[in-house]
C-alpha positions in Angstrom: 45.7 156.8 -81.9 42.3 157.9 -81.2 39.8 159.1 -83.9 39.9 162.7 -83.3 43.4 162.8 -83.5 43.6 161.8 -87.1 40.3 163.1 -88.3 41.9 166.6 -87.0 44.8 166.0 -89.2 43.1 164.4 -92.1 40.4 167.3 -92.4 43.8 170.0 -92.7 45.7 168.3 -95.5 43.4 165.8 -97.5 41.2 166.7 -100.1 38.7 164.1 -99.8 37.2 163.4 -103.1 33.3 163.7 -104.4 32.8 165.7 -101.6 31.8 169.3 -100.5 35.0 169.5 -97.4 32.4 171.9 -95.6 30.4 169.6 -94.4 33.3 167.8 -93.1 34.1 170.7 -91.1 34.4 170.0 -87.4 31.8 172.2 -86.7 29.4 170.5 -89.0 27.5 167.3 -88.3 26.5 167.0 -91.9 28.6 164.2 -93.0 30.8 162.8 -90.3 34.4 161.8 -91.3 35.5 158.4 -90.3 39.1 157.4 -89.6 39.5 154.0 -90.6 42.1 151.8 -88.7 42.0 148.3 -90.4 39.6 145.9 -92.0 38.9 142.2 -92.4 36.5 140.3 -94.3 33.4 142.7 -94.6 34.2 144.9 -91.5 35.9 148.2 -91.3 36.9 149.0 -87.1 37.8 153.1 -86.6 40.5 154.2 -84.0 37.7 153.8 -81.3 36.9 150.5 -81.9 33.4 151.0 -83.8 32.9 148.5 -86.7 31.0 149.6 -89.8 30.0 146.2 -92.4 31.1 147.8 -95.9 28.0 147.1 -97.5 29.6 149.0 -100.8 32.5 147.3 -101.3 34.5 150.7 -100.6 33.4 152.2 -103.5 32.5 149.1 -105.6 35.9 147.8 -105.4 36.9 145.1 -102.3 35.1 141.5 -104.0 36.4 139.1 -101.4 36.7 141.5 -98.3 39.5 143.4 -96.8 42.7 141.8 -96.0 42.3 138.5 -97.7 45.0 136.3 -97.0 45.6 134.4 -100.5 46.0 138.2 -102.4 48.1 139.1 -99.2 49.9 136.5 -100.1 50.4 137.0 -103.8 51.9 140.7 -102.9 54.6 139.9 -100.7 55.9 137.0 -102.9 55.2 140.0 -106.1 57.5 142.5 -103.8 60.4 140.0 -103.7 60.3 139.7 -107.7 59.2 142.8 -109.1 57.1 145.9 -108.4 57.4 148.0 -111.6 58.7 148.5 -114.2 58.4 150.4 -117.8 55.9 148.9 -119.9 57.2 150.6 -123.0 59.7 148.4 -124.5 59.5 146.5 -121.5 57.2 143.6 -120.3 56.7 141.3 -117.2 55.1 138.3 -116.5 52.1 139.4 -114.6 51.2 141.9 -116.6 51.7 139.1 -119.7 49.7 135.7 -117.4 46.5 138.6 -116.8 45.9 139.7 -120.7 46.1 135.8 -121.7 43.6 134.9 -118.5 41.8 137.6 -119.5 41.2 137.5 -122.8 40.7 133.7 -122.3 37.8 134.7 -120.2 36.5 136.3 -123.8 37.0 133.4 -125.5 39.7 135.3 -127.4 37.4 137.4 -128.7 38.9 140.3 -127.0 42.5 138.9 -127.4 44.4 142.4 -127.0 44.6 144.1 -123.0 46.0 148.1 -122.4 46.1 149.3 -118.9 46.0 152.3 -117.1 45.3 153.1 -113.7 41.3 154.0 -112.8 38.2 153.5 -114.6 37.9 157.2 -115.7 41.3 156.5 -117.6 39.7 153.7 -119.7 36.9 155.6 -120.2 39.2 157.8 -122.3 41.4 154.7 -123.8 38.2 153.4 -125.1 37.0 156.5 -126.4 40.2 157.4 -128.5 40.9 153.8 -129.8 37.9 154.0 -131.3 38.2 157.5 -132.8 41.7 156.9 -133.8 40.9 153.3 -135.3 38.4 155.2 -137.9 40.8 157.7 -138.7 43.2 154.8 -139.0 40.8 153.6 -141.5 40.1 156.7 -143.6 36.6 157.4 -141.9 37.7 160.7 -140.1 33.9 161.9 -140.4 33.4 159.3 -137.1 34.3 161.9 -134.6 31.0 161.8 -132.1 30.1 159.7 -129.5 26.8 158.3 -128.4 25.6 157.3 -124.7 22.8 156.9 -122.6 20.4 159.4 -120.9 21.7 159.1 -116.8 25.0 157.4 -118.3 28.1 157.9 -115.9 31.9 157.2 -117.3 33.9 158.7 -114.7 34.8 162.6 -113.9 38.2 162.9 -116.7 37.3 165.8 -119.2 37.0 162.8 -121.8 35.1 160.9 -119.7 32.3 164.0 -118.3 31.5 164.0 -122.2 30.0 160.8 -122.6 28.5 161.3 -119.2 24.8 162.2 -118.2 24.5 163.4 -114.8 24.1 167.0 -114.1 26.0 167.0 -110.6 29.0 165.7 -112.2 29.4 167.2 -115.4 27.5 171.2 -115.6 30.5 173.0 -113.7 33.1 171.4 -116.4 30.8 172.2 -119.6 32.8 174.9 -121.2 35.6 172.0 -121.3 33.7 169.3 -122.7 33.2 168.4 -126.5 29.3 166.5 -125.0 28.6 163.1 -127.0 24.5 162.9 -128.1 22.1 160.8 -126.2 19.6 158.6 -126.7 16.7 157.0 -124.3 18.1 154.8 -121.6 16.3 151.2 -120.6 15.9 151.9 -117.1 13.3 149.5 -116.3 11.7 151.9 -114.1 10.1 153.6 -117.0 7.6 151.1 -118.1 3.8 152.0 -118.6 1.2 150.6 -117.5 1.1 146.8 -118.9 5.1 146.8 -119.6 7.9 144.1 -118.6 11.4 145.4 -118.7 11.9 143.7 -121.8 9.1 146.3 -123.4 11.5 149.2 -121.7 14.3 147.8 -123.6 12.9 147.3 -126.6 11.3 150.9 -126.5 15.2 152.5 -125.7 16.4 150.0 -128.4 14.0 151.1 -131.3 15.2 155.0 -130.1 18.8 153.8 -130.8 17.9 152.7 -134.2 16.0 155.9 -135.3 19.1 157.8 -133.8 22.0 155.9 -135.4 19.8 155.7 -138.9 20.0 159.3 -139.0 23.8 160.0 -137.6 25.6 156.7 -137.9 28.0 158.2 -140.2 29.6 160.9 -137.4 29.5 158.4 -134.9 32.4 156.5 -133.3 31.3 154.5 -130.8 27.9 153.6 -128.4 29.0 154.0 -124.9 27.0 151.4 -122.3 26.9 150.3 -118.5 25.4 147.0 -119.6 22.4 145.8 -117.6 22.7 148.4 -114.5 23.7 152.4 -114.7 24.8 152.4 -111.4 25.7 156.6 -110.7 22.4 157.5 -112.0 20.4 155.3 -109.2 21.4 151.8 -109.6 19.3 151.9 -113.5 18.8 148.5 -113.7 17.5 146.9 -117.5 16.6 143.5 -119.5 19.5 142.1 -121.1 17.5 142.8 -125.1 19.4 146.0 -125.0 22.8 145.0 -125.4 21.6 142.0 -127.5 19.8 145.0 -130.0 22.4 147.6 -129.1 24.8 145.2 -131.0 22.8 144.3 -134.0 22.3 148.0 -134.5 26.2 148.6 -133.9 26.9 145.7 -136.6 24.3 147.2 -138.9 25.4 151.0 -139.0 29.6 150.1 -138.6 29.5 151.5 -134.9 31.7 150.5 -132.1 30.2 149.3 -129.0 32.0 150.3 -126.0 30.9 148.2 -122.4 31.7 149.7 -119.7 31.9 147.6 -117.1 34.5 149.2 -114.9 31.3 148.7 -111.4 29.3 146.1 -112.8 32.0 143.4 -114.3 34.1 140.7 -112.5 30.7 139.0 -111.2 28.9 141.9 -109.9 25.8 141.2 -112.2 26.0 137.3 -111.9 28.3 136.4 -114.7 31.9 137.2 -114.9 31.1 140.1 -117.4 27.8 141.5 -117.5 27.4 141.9 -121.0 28.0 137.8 -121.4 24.1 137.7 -120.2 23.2 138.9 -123.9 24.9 136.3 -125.2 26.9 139.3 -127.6 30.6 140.9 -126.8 31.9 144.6 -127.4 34.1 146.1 -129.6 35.8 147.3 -126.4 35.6 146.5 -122.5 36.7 148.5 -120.0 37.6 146.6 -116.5 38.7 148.2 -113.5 37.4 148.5 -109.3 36.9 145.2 -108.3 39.6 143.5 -111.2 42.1 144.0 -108.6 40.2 142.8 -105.6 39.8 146.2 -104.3 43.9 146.4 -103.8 45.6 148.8 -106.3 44.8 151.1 -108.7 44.1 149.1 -111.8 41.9 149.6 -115.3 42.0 147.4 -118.7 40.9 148.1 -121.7 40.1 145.4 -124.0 39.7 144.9 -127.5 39.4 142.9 -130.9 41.9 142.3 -134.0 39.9 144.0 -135.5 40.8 147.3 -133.6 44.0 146.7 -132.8 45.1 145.9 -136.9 43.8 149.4 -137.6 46.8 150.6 -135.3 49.8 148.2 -136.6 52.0 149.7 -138.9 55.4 151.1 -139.5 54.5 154.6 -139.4 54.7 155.3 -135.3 51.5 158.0 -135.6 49.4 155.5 -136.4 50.2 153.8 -133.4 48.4 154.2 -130.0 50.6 156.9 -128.1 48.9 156.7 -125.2 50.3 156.0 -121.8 50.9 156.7 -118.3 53.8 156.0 -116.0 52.4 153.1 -113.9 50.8 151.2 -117.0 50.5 147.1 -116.0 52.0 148.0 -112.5 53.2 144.4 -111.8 51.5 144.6 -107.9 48.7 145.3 -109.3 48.2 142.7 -112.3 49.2 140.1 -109.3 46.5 141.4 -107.5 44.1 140.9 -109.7 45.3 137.1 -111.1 45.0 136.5 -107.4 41.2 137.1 -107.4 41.0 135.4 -110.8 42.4 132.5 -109.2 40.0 132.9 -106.0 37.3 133.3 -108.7 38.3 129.9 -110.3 39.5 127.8 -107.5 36.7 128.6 -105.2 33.5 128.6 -107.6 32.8 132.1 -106.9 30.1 132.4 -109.8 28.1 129.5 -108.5 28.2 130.3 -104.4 27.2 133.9 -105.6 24.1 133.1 -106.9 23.2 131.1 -103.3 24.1 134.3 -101.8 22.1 136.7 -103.8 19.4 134.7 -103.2 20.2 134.6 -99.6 20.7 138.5 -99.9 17.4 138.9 -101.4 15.2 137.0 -98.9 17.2 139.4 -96.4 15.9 142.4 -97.9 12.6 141.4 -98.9 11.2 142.6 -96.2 12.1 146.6 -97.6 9.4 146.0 -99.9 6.5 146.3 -97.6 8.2 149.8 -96.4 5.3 152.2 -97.4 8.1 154.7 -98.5 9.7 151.7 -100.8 9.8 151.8 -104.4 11.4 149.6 -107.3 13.1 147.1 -104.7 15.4 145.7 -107.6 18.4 143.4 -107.9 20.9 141.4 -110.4 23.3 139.5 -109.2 25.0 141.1 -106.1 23.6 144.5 -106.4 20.6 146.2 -104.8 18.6 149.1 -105.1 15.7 150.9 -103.6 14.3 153.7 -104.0 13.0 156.4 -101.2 9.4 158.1 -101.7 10.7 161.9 -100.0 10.8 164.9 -101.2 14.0 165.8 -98.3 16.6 167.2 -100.2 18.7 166.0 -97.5 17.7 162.3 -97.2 21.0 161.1 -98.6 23.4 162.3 -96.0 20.2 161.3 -93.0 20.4 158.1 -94.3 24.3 157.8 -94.9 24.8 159.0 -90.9 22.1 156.6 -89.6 23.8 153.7 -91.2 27.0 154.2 -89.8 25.3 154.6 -86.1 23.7 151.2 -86.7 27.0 150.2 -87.8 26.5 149.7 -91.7 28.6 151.6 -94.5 25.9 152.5 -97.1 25.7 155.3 -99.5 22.5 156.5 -100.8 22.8 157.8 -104.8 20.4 161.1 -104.2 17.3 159.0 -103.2 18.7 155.2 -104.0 19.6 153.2 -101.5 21.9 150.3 -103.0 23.6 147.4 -101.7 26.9 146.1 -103.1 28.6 144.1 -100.5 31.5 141.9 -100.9 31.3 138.1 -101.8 32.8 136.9 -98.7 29.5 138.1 -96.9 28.3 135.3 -94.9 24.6 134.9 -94.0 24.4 136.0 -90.2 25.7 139.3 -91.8 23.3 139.9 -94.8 20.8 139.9 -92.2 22.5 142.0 -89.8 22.9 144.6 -93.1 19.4 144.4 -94.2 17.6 145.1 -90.6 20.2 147.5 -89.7 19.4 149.4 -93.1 16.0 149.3 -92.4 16.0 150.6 -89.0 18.6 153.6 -90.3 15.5 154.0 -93.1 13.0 154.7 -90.3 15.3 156.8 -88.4 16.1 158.8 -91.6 12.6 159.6 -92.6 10.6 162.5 -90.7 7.8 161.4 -88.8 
C-alpha cells in the first residue's frame, strides 16, 4: 500500500478529530495527512517509507515507545484469559492488581479507583463525585465549580465547563453550565523582580480572596498541577498546589488534580502533585497510564468521598458508568508500564534524560525569536515571538519534512517525547526542530 492510496480513503470516511477536514483536503497543502504504517521505539515510518521521531508521545500518550515488547507481551497472554467483561456485579483480576498498585502508589491515601475510558470522561467522574458527595452530605448549596484562567479538562459538555480556552469551548456555550475562575500561576506572568514562586503565591492569594467570598457554592477546585499543558505548556512553582490545598482544607473544598497529560512521570515524579508534598481529594489518570495502548482513564479518591456514597438506598450511590469500564486489556496494559516503571528505575533514568534533553535544546534559547524556553521533567516548551496567524501549521509541516512529529499549541512549541528516547535522538529532535523553526519564520 502506498500513501495516497490510504490517505484517499481515509480523507472520505474518517472524521479526524481537533481538526478543520478542509485543510486536509487533497487540494490543500495546509495540513498534510499522514498515513501511518507502523512504529517502534520513538519512530513512526508512513506507507513510503518516511520516518517521523514522535516527539509528542502521539498525543501525550506512548511513555515507553511504540510496540514495546514486554506490554506486547502482557496483551497476548491478557487475550488468552480475558478481554472484558461487565464490571457491574462483576470483577477481574486486572482491573482488582491496578486499583491496589495504584492506590499503593498514594500511599493509600487514594485507596478507592473508578474507570472509564478517556480523560474527558474523568473529568466528568470527578466533577459529579464531588457534587454528589455534598449532596450526599446535606450541603446541596455546593453546586459550582472553580478552575483556572487557560485551564483545559477535555471537550465533554461537563468537561468544556471547567475549561478556559476560547477555541474549545465558545461554539458549545449555550450547553455549558461555565464554572468561575480565578488567576492561573503561569510563571510567565511575573514582574519585573519576580521568581515563579512570587507568580504562585500572587494566583494563590487570588484563590483565597475568591473562595473567602464563595466557598459556600463551591464544589470542588479543578487543577493541571504544575503545567497547563492546552493553554501553552503553562508551566508553575509547586507553592500552588501546596496553598491551593490549605485553602481547600480551610473553606471544606474539594481539590480535584488532573493529571490525565502530566501524571505517570511526565513532570519528574510519578504524580505531579507529589512535588508539593500534598494529595487531592480526587485524581484523575489517563493517556500515558496505559502506555499509550488502549483507551483508559481512573478516577481516584479518598474514604472520605467514597463513605458519602455507601448506603442501602441505591440513589445515593454513584450510577455512573459506561460499557467498557476496567476493560481487562486495558488495566494489563497499564500494570505492564507499572511494572516497566518499577523494574526498570524509570523515575531515576528520566531525570538523566531530561537533563540530557535539556542540554539538547539549550541551544533554542539564543534563537532571537525564543521566549520562556521552560521545562519540568520530560516536557518542553518555547515560545515563538510572530505575529503569523499561521505559524502553527508552518511549523507543524516543517517538522514533519525534517522528519520530527511536533505540534505547536498556537505559538508554543513543546516537546513531550517518550522515555525510551535515547541520546543520539534528542539531538537529532532538537536540531531538526530548530532548523524547521528557521524554515517556518518569514525572512
Amino acid at each position: 500500500m502506498a500513501n495516497s492510496d490510504l490517505l484517499q480513503r481515509s480523507l472520505a470516511a474518517v472524521w479526524h478529530p481537533c481538526t478543520q477536514m478542509k485543510q486536509h483536503a487533497a487540494a490543500s497543502e495546509a495540513l498534510p495527512l499522514i498515513p501511518i504504517a507502523r512504529g517502534k521505539g520513538v519512530w513512526l515510518y508512513d506507507f513510503d517509507g518516511r520516518r517521523y521521531l514522535d516527539g509528542i508521545s502521539s498525543w501525550w500518550v506512548n511513555l515507553f515507545g511504540h510496540g514495546h515488547p514486554r506490554i506486547n507481551a502482557a496483551l497476548r497472554e491478557q487475550l488468552d484469559e480475558l478481554e472484558h467483561v461487565i464490571l457491574a456485579g462483576f470483577t477481574h483480576r486486572p482491573v482488582v492488581e491496578l486499583s491496589e498498585r495504584l492506590a499503593g502508589l498514594t500511599g493509600g491515601a487514594l485507596g478507592h479507583c473508578f474507570y472509564a475510558s478517556d480523560g474527558a470522561s474523568a473529568t466528568e467522574i470527578a466533577l459529579k463525585m464531588s457534587f454528589h458527595s455534598w449532596h450526599n452530605r446535606g450541603r446541596r448549596g455546593k453546586d459550582t465549580f472553580l478552575c483556572l484562567a487557560g485551564s483545559y479538562h477535555g471537550e465533554t459538555v461537563g468537561a468544556l465547563a471547567v475549561t478556559d480556552v476560547p477555541l474549545f469551548k465558545d461554539a458549545y456555550a449555550p450547553l455549558i453550565r461555565p464554572a468561575q475562575t480565578v488567576p492561573t500561576p503561569d510563571a510567565r506572568l511575573a514582574m519585573d523582580g519576580e521568581a515563579p514562586v512570587d507568580v504562585a503565591r500572587r494566583a494563590a492569594a487570588a484563590l483565597a480572596s475568591h473562595l473567602e467570598a464563595h466557598h459556600e457554592r463551591i464544589a470542588a477546585l479543578i487543577v493541571e498541577p504544575l503545567i497547563q499543558c492546552a493553554s501553552g505548556m503553562a508551566m508553575y512553582d509547586p507553592e500552588y498546589l501546596r496553598l491551593a490545598r490549605e485553602l481547600c482544607d480551610h473553606y471544606e473544598v474539594h481539590l480535584i488534580c488532573d493529571e490525565i497529560a502530566v501524571g505517570c512521570g511526565r513532570t519528574g515524579t510519578f504524580f505531579a502533585h507529589e512535588q508539593a508534598g500534598i494529595r487531592p481529594d480526587f485524581l484523575c489518570l489517563s493517556k500515558g497510564i496505559s502506555g499509550g495502548y488502549l483507551p483508559l482513564s481512573i478516577v481516584m479518591t479518598t474514604d472520605a468521598v467514597y463513605d458519602c456514597f455507601y448506603d442501602d438506598s441505591t440513589s445515593r450511590g454513584f450510577l455512573h458508568s459506561h460499557s467498557y469500564t476496567g476493560n481487562a486489556l486495558a488495566c494489563r496494559a497499564a500494570l505492564a508500564t507499572l511494572d516497566i516503571f518499577a523494574d526498570d528505575q524509570v523515575l531515576v533514568a528520566n531525570r538523566v534524560l531530561a537533563e540530557h534533553l535539556a542540554t539538547c535544546l539549550s541551544p533554542l534559547a539564543a534563537h532571537p525569536r525564543v521566549r520562556h524556553l521552560r521545562q519540568r521533567g520530560m516536557i518542553a516548551a518555547f515560545d515563538v515571538h510572530t505575529d503569523d496567524p499561521q505559524f502553527s501549521q508552518r511549523f507543524y509541516r516543517q517538522a514533519l519534512a525534517h522528519e520530527v512529529l511536533l505540534r505547536p499549541i498556537g505559538n508554543t512549541v513543546y516537546f513531550m517525547p517518550p522515555y525510551v528516547i535515547d541520546n543520539e535522538e534528542c539531538t537529532f529532535l532538537a536540531t531538526r526542530a530548530m532548523a524547521a523553526l528557521d524554515a517556518a519564520l518569514p525572512t
